[in-house]
N, C-alpha and C positions, 0 to 999 in steps of 0.2 A: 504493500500500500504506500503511497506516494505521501511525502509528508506537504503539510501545508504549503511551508515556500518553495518546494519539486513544485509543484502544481502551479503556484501561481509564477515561476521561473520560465516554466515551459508552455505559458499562457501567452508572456510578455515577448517568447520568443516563436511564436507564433503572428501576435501583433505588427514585431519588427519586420518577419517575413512580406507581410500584404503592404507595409507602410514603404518596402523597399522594390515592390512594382510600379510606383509612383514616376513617372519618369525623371530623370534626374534635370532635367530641364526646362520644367517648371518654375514657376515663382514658387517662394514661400508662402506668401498668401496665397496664391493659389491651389498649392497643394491641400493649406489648410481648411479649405474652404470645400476640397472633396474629400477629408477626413477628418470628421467632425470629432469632439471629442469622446474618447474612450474610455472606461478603465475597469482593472479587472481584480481580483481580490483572491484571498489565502484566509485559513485558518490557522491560527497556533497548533492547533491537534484536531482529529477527525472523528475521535471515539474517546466518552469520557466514563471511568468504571465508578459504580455505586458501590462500596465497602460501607461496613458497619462504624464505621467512623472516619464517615464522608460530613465535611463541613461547610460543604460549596465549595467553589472554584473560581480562577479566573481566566477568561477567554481573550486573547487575542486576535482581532481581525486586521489585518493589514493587506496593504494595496498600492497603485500604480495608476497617475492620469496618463495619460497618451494624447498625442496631437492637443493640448492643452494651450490655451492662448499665452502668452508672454505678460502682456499687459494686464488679464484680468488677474493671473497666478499675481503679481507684485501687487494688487489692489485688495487680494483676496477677497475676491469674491465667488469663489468655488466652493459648496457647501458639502458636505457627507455626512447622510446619515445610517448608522447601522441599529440592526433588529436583530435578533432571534429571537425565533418564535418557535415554543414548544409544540409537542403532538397536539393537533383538533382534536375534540373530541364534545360529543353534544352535551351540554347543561341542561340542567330546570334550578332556575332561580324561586326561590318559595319567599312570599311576603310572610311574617305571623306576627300577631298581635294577642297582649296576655290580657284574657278574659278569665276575671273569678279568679283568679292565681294559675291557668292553664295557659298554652302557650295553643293557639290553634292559626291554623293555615289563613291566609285571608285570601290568598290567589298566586299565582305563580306564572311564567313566562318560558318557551324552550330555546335554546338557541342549540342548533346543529354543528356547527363549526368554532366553539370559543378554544382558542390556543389554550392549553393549559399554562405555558409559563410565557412571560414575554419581558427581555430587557433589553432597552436602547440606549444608546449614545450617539452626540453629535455633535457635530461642531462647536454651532451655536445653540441658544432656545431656538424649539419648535419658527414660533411664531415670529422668529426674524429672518428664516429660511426661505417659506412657504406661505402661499394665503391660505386660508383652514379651508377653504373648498378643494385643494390641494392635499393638502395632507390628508382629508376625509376621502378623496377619488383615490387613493393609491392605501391606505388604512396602514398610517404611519401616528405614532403615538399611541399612547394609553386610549385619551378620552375619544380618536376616532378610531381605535384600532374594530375589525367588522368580527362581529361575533357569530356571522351565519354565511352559511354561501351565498355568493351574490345571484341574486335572481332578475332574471331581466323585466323592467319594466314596475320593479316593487318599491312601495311608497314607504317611508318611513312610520314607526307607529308610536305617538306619543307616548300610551302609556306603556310599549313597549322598550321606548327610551329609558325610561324611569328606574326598570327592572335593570338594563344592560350599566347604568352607571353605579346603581346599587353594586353589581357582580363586578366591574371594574374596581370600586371602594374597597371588596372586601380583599380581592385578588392583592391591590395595593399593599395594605394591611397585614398579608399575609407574609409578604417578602417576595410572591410570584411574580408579580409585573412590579419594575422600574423602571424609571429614564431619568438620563444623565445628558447633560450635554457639557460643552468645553471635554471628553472624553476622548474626542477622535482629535488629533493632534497632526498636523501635515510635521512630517521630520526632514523633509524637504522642500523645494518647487513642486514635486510632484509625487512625491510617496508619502503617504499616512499609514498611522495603526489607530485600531480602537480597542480600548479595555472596556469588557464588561464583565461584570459581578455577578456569575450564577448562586443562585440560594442552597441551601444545604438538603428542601427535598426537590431537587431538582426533578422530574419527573420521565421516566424512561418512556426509549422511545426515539421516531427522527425529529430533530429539528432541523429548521432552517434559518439560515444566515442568511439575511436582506440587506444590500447594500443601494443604497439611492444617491444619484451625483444630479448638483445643482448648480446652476451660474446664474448668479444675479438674481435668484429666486425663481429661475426657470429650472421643472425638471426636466433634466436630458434625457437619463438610463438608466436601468437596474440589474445589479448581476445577484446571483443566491449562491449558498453553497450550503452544503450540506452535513450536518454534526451529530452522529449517536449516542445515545447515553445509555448505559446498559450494567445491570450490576454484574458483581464481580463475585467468585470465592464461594461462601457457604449462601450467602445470600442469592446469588445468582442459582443454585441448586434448587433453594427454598421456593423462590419466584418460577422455574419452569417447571416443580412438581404441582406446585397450586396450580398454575396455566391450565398444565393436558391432564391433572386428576384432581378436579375442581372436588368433585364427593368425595372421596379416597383422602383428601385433605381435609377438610370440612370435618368426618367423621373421625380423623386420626386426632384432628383440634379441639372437636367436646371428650373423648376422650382423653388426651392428654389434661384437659383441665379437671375433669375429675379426679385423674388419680392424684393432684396435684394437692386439689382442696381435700383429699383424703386420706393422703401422707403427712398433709401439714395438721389433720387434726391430732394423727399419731404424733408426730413429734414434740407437739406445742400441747399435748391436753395433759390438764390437770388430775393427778390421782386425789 
């Protein structure tokens, strides 16, 4: 398996290749102008293992502009933002409210698609990059990030809103979704890295590495890559016996807990 910078090494030299058909006869502007700007990105690592005393992590994305303008590079005005975003997987968000001293359902909402974990870094804040109509068409940030698949033609639903910022709050709260910006850092005219801060129950599974390139608050392009999290050792035993012998487990679970609460009353009872 190719490690992060193999990959984006032989990406850049790939890039060089198509940029080196360009005739050499060309103006500079010229050329620039049939090679608009590019760029293409790496991971720190491509697979990350869950141990019994995993504390979170931290991920490195780094990268490479191409055919980048001269002028806007000194002005800085090239944005980048990066995401990962954990396994989809569908929610029911539950309203409840405490009647009589019970805690009962008041109504609830599905969403089919909510990332389980999601953290970003950027440049700058959101809102000095992009216009929010921008950031909501592309589902960049927390508060637009899309918690369903996109369907064509569907209308937003108020008090389906309501539900979706509740689940983003608690998500917050939890340590699962962050963002950070000033995190992505250019270390030159045209290479950058980003740190982000995965949580300690990081959740197995694929995720994806979204990377988005802006100039002047225009979006260009977006490149992904891809990062697995998977446990490791006795854990990883544990997780693929439960997996393929859901009942076999289940029954081996009330069992073990009984004998548990039945030896501890041997040991601990009183003559």
């Amino acid at each position: 398996m190719r490690s992060g910078p193999q990959r984006l090494l032989r990406r850049l030299a790939c890039a060089g290749t198509l940029a080196a058909l360009v005739p050499a006869a060309l103006a500079p502007a010229t050329a620039q102008n049939l090679l608009p700007e590019t760029f293409e990105i790496g991971l720190s690592t491509e697979r990350i293992g869950i141990t019994s005393d995993f504390n979170g992590a931290r991920l490195v994305i780094f990268g490479a502009l191409d055919n980048a303008d001269a002028q806007i590079l000194r002005q800085q005005r090239y944005d980048i933002i990066v995401a990962l975003e954990g396994p989809k997987r569908p929610v029911v968000v539950r309203e409840k409210e405490r009647t009589l001293g019970l805690w009962i359902n008041r109504g609830s909402e599905d969403f089919n698609a909510a990332p389980s974990s999601y953290a970003l870094a950027s440049t700058r804040p959101l809102g000095d990059i992009a216009p929010e109509s921008t950031l909501a068409q592309l589902s960049i940030g927390i508060d637009d990030l899309r918690l369903d698949a996109k369907r064509q033609g569907e209308t937003a639903v108020p008090n389906r809103d309501i539900y979706a910022t509740a689940f983003r709050r608690i998500k917050k709260e939890t340590g699962l979704y962050n963002q950070t910006h000033g995190t992505v850092e250019f270390v030159s005219p045209t290479l950058f890295r980003a740190d982000l801060q995965l949580p300690a129950d990081l959740p197995v599974g694929r995720h994806v590495a979204r990377a988005f390139l802006f100039r002047s608050g225009v979006f260009l392009r977006e490149r992904s890559d891809e990062l697995y999290v998977v446990k490791t050792g006795f854990e990883n035993f544990v997780y693929d016996f439960a997996t393929r012998n859901s009942l076999t487990y289940g029954i081996f679970a009330v069992l073990l807990a009984i004998f548990t609460g039945w030896f501890g009353r041997i040991v601990f009872r009183r003559d």
